[in-house]
N, C-alpha and C positions, 0 to 999 in steps of 0.2 A: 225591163229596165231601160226602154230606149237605145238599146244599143243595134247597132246595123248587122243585117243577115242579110247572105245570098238570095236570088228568087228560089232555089230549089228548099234552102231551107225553110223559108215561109211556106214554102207548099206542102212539103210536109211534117212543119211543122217538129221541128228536129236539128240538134248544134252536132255537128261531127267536123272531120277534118283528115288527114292523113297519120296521124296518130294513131286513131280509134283500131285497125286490125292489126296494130303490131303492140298493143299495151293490153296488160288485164283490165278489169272494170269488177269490184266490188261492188254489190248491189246489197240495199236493203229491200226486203217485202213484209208486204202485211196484209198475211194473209188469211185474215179474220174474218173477212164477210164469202169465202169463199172461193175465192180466187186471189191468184197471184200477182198485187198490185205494187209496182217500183215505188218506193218513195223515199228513197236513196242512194245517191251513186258519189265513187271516188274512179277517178284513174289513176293507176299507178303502172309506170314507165319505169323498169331497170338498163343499165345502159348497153347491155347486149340487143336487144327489144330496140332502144331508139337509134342505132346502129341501122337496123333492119331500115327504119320510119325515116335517115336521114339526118338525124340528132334529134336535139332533146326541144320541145315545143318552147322552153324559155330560155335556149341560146335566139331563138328570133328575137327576141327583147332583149336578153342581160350578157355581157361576158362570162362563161361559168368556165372557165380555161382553168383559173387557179383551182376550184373545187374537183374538177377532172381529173388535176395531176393528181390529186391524194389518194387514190384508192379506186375500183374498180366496183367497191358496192355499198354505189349509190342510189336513190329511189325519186325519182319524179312524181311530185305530188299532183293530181290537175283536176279539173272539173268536177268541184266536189259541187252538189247539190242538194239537198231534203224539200220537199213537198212542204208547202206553207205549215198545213194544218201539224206538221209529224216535226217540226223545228221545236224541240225541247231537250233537254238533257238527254234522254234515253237514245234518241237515234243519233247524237252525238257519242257517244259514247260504245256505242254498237259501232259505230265506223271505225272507232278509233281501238276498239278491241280487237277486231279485224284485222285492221293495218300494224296493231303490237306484233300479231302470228306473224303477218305475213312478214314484216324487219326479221322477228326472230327466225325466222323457218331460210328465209335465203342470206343471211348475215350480213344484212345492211348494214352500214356505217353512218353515210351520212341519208338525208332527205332534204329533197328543195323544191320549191314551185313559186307558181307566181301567186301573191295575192293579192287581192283587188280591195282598194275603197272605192268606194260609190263616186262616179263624177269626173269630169276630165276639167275641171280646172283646179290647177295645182294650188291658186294664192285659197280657196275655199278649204283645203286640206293643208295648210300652214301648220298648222295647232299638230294634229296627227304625225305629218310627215316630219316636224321637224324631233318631236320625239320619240319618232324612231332610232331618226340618226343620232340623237346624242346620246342615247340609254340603250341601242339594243344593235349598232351596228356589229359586224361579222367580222372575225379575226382576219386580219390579213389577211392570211395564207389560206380561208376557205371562203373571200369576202367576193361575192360576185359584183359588178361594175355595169351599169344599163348600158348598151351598148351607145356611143357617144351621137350619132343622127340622131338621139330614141330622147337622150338625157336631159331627166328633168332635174334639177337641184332637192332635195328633199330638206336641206340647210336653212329653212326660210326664217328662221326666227335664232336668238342669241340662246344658248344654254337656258339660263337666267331670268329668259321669260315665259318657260315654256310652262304654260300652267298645268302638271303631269293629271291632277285628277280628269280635269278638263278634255284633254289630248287622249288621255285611258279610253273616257265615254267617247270618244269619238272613233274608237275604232272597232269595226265588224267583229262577229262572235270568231271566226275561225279567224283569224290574225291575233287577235288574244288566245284563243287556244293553244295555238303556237308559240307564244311566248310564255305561256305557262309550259309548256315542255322545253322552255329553256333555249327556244331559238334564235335567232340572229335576223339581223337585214342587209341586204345589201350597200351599194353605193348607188346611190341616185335612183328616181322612178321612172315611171313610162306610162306615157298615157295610152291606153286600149280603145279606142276610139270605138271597136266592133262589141265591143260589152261594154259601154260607155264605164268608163272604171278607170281608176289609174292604180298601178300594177307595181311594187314591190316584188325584190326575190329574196323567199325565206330560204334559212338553211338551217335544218336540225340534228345537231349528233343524237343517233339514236344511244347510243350509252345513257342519256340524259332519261331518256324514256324506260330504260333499262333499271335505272336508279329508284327513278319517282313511283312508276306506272305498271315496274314489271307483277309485283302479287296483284295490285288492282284488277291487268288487263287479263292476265294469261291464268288466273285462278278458273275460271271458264271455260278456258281451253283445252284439252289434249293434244297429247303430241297426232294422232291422229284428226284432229280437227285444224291442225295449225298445215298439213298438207293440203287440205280443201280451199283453203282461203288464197291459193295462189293460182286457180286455174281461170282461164276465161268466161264470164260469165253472160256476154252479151251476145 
């Protein structure tokens, strides 16, 4: 997608960082022709783990002070991925059946991460960003704030004109997924210049997903299978 990488990781061909050995990694495979092929991945960051790594990957971008104070379990969403061809409902759904166990099994509260629209200029995401802010920003008291060097306005049009069908189509499948589990947005965005992207930070009470999602996701699961999905798998 045009965004800038290290020379190491051109070489081989690979996104990492100083997160990756102190967070799990939820993997999907399929492994139908035989062998063991990734063609989906999540990280997920609890804040004893990003303690270890230095903090949490989107304090570099957003204030999450206020979301901090509330509670001790919280979940870092990041680098979620799927393989072009395997991008359909099914392996959406599998991560996100996964990720139900894993809130349930360590007693998450809330979940936040950063998410990306395509592109670093803000006036081209007018339409998107500005209805975020009017229809979907995040309670005070768990509202995270782009760090101010970082701050882009996401306010660029009046309530009034925001054409919502419009603004809906114009945002990525997993930033709708997230507002379909009832999530919030921050204050202000950030452009990612290194995943050419400009970056939102979500924030999900898991009760919401407790509410909507828990027969959907955890009818699947055993309490014995909801152990597995918390261990490292990279």
């Amino acid at each position: 997608m045009d965004g800038q990488s290290s020379e190491r990781m051109r070489r081989l061909h690979r996104d990492f960082d100083r997160f990756d050995s102190c967070a799990d990694h939820l993997l999907i495979s399929d492994t139908s022709h035989g062998r063991e092929d990734i063609i989906g991945t999540y990280r997920l960051l609890r804040q004893k783990d990003a303690i270890r790594a230095g903090g949490f990957y989107s304090a570099d971008e957003f204030d999450i002070g206020a979301l901090l104070a509330q509670t001790d379990g919280i979940l870092e969403l990041g680098r979620s991925c799927i393989a072009a061809p395997y991008r359909s409902g099914r392996a959406i759904r599998l991560l996100w059946q996964a990720i139900a166990a894993y809130v349930f099994h360590y007693d998450i509260a809330f979940m936040f991460g950063c998410a990306s629209l395509p592109g670093t200029d803000p006036d081209a995401l007018s339409a998107p960003l500005a209805y975020l802010h009017h229809f979907h920003r995040a309670p005070t008291a768990v509202r995270p704030r782009a760090l101010s060097h970082r701050y882009v306005e996401m306010n660029r049009l009046a309530k009034d004109l925001v054409d919502t069908p419009t603004a809906i189509r114009g945002l990525p499948p997993l930033l709708k997924g997230y507002l379909r589990l009832g999530g919030f947005v921050g204050d202000g965005a950030v452009v990612d210049a290194h995943f050419n992207a400009t970056d939102v930070c979500i924030v999900v009470k898991t009760d919401q997903i407790t509410r909507k999602y828990h027969r959907h996701f955890m009818q699947r699961f055993e309490p014995s299978d909801s152990r597995h999905s918390g261990g490292n798998s990279s």
